[in-house]
C-alpha positions as CSV (number, residue, x, y, z in Angstrom):
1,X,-50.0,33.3,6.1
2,X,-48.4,33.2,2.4
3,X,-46.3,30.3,3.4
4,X,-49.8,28.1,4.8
5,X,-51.1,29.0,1.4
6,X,-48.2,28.0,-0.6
7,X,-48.3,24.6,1.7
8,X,-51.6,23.9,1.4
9,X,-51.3,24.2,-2.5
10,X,-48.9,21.9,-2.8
11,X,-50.6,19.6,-0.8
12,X,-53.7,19.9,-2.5
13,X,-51.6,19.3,-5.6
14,X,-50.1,16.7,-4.7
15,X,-53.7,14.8,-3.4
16,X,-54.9,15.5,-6.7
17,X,-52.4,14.1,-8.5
18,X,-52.3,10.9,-5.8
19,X,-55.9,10.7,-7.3
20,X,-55.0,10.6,-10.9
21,X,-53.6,8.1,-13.1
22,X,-50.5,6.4,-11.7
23,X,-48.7,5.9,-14.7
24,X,-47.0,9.1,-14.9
25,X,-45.7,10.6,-17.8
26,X,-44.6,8.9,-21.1
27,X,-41.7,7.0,-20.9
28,X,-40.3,8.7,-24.0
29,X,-38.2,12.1,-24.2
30,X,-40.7,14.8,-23.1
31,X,-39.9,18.5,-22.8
32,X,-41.7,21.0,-19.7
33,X,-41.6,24.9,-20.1
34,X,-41.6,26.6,-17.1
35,X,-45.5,28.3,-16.9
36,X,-45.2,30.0,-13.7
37,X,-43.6,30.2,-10.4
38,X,-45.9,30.1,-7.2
39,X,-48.5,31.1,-9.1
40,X,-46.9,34.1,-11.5
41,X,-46.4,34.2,-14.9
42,X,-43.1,34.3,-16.4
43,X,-41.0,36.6,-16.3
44,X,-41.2,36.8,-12.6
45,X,-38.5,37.6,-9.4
46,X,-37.1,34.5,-7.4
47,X,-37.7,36.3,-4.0
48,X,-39.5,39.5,-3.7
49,X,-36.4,41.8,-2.4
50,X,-34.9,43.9,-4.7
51,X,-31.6,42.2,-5.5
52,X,-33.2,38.8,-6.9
53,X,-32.6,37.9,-10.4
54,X,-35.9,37.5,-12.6
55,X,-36.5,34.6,-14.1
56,X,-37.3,34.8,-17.5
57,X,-38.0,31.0,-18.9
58,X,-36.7,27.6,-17.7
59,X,-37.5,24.0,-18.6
60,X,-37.1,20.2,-17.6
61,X,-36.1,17.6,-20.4
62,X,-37.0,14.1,-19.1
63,X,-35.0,11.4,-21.9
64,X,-37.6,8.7,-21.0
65,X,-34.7,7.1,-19.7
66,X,-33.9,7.8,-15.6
67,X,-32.0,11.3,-16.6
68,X,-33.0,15.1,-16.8
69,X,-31.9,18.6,-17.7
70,X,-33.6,21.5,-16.0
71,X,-32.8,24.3,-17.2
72,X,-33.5,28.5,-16.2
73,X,-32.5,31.6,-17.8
74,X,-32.6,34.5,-15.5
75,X,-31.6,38.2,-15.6
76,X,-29.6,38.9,-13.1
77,X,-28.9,42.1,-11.1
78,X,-25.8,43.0,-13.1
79,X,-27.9,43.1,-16.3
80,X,-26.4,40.0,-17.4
81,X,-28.8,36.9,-18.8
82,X,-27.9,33.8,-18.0
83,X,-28.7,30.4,-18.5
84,X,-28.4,28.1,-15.6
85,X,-28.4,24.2,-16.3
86,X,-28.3,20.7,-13.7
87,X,-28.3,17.3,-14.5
88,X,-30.1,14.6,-12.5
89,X,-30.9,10.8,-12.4
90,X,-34.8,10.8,-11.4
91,X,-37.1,8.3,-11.0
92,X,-41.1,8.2,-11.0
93,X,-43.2,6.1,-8.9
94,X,-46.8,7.1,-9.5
95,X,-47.7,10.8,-10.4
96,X,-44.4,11.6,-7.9
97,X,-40.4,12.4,-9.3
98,X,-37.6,12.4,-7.4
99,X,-34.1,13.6,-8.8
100,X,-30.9,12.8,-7.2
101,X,-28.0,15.4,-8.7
102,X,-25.8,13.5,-11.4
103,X,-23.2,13.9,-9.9
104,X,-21.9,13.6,-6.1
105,X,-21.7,17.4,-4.1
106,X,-18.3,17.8,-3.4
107,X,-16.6,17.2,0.5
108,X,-17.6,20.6,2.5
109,X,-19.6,22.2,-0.6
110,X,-22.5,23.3,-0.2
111,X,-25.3,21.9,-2.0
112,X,-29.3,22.4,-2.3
113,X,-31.4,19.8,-2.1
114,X,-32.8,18.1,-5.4
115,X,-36.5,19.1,-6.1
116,X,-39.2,16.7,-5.7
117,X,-42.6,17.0,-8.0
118,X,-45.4,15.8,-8.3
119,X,-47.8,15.1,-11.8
120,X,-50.8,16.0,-12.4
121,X,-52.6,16.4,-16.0
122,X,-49.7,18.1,-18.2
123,X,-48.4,19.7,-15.5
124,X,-45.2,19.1,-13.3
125,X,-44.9,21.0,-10.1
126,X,-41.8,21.3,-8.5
127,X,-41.1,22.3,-4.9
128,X,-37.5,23.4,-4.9
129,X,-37.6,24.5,-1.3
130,X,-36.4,21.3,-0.1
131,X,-40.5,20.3,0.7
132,X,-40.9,23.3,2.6
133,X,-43.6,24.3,-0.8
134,X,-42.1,27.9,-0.5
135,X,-41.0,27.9,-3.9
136,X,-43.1,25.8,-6.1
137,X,-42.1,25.5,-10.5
138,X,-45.1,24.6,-12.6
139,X,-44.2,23.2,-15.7
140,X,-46.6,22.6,-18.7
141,X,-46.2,19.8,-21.2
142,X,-44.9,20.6,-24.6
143,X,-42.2,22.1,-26.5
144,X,-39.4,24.3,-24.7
145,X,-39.3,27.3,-26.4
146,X,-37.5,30.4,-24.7
């Protein structure tokens, strides 16, 4: 049931933002805090079992210019806080982004797949479950500040 819902959402989401204006976000530098994740505000676990990490802010730096930064500080199990950081080309046709890592994954690494997004208003959702919409980042507009 949870995972129809989280489908549906992004589906819905990405509808509405099919809907919207097509231009997409400015082509200059713009900064996206992390707001929530699937729907709860930050700080929040990554998976509801016990030994997930909460994360406690994130962000995605587009330059304006085909690359991006996202970003995610989380505390992690051990106590520790850390700050995890990827770098990808991206491009935006529409209200939709896709990122492709910066660099190549390595021969027999493993690697997740790159999120895909979708605009709509000052918002950028992110479905980093590969499109399953199981674990969907909604970014707001505006400053990063952590």
């Amino acid at each position: 049931m949870r995972l129809s819902r989280r489908i549906a959402i992004f589906a819905a989401i990405s509808v509405l933002a099919s809907c919207s204006d097509s231009s997409g976000p400015p082509s200059t530098a713009t900064f996206y805090r992390l707001d929530s994740v699937n729907g709860r505000p930050l700080p929040t676990f990554f998976s509801p079992i016990p030994e997930a990490p909460t994360i406690i802010a994130g962000g995605v730096f587009l330059d304006g210019k085909g690359h991006a930064t996202v970003t995610e500080r989380r505390h992690e199990t051990t106590g520790a806080d850390l700050t995890y950081t990827t770098n990808y080309k991206y491009t935006i046709a529409d209200s939709r982004i896709e990122f492709e890592p910066d660099t190549p994954c390595p021969a027999n690494a493993f690697c997740p797949a790159p999120p895909t997004g979708v605009f709509l208003s000052r918002h950028l959702f992110l479905d980093l479950s590969n499109g399953n919409g199981d674990v969907i980042y909604d970014y707001l507009q505006g400053a990063l500040v952590d």
